[in-house]
C-alpha angles and dihedrals in degrees: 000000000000087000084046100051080040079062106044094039088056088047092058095044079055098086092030094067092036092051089045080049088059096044094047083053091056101040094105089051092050083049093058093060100224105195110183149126122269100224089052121088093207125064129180124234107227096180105085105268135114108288108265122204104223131170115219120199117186108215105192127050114228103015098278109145121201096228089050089055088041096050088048092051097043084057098045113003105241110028088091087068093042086057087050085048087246091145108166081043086049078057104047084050098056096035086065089042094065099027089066112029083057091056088046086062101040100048086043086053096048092045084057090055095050087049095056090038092060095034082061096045097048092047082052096049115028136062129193087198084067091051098042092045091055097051087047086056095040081063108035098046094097089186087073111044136009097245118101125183125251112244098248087063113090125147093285085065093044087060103049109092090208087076099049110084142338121204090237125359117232128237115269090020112140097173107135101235113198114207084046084048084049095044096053092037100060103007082246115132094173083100090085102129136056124206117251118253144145135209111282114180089332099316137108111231137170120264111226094225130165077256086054098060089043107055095041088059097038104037128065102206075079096062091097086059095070138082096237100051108151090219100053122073107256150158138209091290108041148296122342111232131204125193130221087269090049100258113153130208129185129193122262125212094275080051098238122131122232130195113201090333091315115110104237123204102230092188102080124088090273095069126072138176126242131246125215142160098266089220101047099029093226128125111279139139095204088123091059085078103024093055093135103044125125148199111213093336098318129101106261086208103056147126095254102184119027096036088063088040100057083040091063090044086057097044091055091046097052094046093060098045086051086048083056093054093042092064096039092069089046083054082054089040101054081048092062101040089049096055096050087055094045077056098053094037094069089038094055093034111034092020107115095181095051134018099223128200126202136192142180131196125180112196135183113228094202123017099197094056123094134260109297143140084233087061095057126078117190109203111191110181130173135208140206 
């Protein structure tokens, strides 16, 4: 929006220094005091100087000048040609003005709306607790893979994204790095992004950025992160949950989780999800080494549902911001186009040297394809 009103506001300040271009060429002849009559050829010098012979042609009837026609219309398409007294063009203008600045409205609030509507989803249904407790068990199950963690590492070192990867580690640098822990681990490299996140009363936790939103919904290494991963235990409602003394919790349909009538917070370090075979339902990490596999060139270990789900929410949202857009530049273009024919009106109807002809024409170039500013060709063309 900011590179688009850049746009518009240089094109304003367009006919303003060419028309301060025309009056610096013709100080000397506004010095000179030239008083005479428009329809004389010879005009008398009072200022002083030698008497010049000069020839003045007046170019426009009725004093309408073709900037001043450019610069309106720049402002407010249309009023160019109301100053030309073209009056159905002035209308046509206008008519596209507030056609499409209205759209434009209208596509940017709904992607608002699709924007609030998966941000909601995805605080409902994902949880980056989830994520961050089955990494933790991909590298501490020692009956898997040959890495163990150093004792310093806990889940609060597992969140923090400055521990996750480095482009190249330094000599003598002993820092743990988690996605080059998980690639040699289990030959896997699909761990390649960290959620964003900041210190918060001593913890690390996720922030929920605009990047944020994006990578839990595009990328599968954040499959674990959501209620209906098929390797986690699970009901209708969310992830199943077990505690270091082998109490377990499920989610109700409010989604909360009760112990013995008391709500429990599962995401602390105290809570754990489940794993289990997705085919059997019965407690297995089998997945912890087996991540990346897939069935007919899907992952076999995957949040089927609500991944592709928030995926679609995104998608919506994104179309109708790029719709928006979409009808934005044809606001700037109708600006543009409005102020070259306010031009050419005064010229064709005021001009007394040339009798000019103007014509637009807006096609489409396929007619199947959707909505875009690439589908459309302007074809502006003069006669005279």
């Amino acid at each position: 929006m900011k590179k688009t009103m850049s746009i518009l506001v240089a094109l304003l300040i367009l006919p303003i220094m060419l028309k301060a271009g025309e009056i610096d060429n013709n100080i000397d002849r506004i010095n000179n005091s030239i008083y005479a009559d428009a329809t004389k050829d010879d005009y008398k010098i009072v200022s002083g100087r030698k008497r010049v012979k000069t020839k003045f042609i007046e170019k426009y009837a009725e004093g309408k000048d073709p900037l001043i026609a450019s610069g309106l219309s720049l402002l407010l398409p249309g009023a160019g040609e109301f100053y030309g007294e073209s009056y159905i063009r002035s209308g046509i203008f206008l008519g596209i003005e507030a056609t499409t600045l209205s759209l434009y409205f209208v596509y940017s609030g709904d992607g608002d709306d699709k924007t609030d509507e998966f941000h909601s989803f995805a605080n409902k249904h994902f949880n980056e607790s989830a994520y961050y407790k089955g990494i933790y068990m991909m590298l501490s199950d020692k009956s898997n893979h040959s890495i163990t963690l150093p004792d310093s590492v806990d889940l609060d070192y597992i969140r923090n994204r400055n521990y996750w990867g480095v482009d190249k580690i330094q000599p003598g640098d002993e820092t743990f790095y988690v996605s080059i822990a998980l690639d040699s681990a289990f030959k896997y490299s699909g761990f390649t992004h960290n959620l964003p996140g900041k210190y918060r009363d001593g913890k690390w936790v996720a922030k929920k950025t605009q990047q944020y939103y994006e990578m839990i919904g595009k990328y599968h290494q954040f499959a674990m992160g959501w209620d209906d991963f098929n390797a986690w235990k699970h009901n209708d409602h969310g992830l199943i949950y077990r505690d270091e003394n082998g109490n377990i919790v499920e989610p109700n349909e409010a989604g909360k989780y009760l112990l013995n009538g008391v709500e429990v917070d599962v995401n602390s370090d105290n809570w754990n999800p489940i794993p289990v075979n997705p085919d059997t339902d019965a407690e297995d990490k089998a997945f912890l080494t087996t991540y990346e596999a897939r069935n007919s060139g899907s992952y076999r270990y995957d949040s089927k549902k609500r991944r592709n789900a928030y995926e679609n929410l995104r998608d919506e949202a994104n179309n109708a911001y790029e719709t928006g857009q979409t009808f934005i530049m044809l606001t700037l273009l109708n600006h543009v186009v409005s102020s070259f024919d306010a031009s050419f009106v005064i010229k064709s109807k005021y001009g007394l040297e040339k009798s000019l002809g103007s014509k637009i024409r807006i096609d489409r170039r396929d007619e199947a394809e959707k909505f875009s500013m690439d589908n459309f060709k302007l074809t502006y063309s003069l006669s005279w």
